[in-house]
N, C-alpha and C positions, 0 to 999 in steps of 0.2 A: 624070112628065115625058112626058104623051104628045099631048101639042096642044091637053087637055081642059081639064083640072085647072086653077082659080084662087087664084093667091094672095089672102089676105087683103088684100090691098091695090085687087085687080080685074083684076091683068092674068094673062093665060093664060101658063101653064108652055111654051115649047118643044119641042115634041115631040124625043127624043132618042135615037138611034137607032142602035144599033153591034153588032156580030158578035163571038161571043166563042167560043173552044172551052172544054173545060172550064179547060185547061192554064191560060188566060187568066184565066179566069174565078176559078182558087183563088186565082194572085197579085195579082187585085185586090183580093179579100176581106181575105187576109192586110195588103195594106196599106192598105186601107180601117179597120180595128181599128187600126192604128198612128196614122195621121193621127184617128183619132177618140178617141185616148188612150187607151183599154182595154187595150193587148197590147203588148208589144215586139215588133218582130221576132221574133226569136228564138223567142217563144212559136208563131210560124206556120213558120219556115224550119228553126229548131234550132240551131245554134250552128256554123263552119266547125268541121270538123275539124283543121285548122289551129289550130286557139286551144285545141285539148284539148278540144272540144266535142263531144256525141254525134247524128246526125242524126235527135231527139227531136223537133220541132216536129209541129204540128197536123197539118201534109202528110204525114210522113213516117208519122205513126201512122195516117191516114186511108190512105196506099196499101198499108201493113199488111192495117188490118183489111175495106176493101171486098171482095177476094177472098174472105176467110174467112164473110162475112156473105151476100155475093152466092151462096156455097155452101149455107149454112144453109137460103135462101129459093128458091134453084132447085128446079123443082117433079120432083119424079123423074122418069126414063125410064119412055114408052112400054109397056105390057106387053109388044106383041110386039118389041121394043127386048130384053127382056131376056130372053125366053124364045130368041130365038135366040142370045145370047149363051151361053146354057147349051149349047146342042146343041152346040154348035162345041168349046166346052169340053172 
């Protein structure tokens, strides 16, 4: 949808065009898989707590494990980063 693209038919796609932060951007995903039949809710949000439910869903394990992963892949400190850390030491 970017003012280029035609349909089978001939006529140009409307360019389409909106701002999204991430925050926006996971619950459209999450209901974009509902409205396209693959997922429950719950598969993206997890269940209220209220209802006995655990906050298991897609988002909740995604803000889990990004830190944990974003650690794995952060490139180490600096040599001299860590060489003065030692002298202070």
């Amino acid at each position: 949808m970017n003012g280029r693209n035609v349909d089978p038919d001939g006529s140009v796609r409307t360019a389409h065009r909106r701002t999204l932060n991430l925050t926006k951007a996971i619950a459209e995903n999450i209901e974009s898989r509902v409205w396209l039949g693959v997922h429950w809710r719950f598969d993206g949000e997890g269940l209220p707590l209220a209802q006995g439910g655990l906050p298991l869903g897609g988002r909740a394990i995604g803000e889990y494990l990004a830190p944990k992963i974003r650690e794995c892949f952060s490139p180490p400190p600096p040599a001299e980063e860590t060489k003065q850390e030692e002298k202070t030491v």
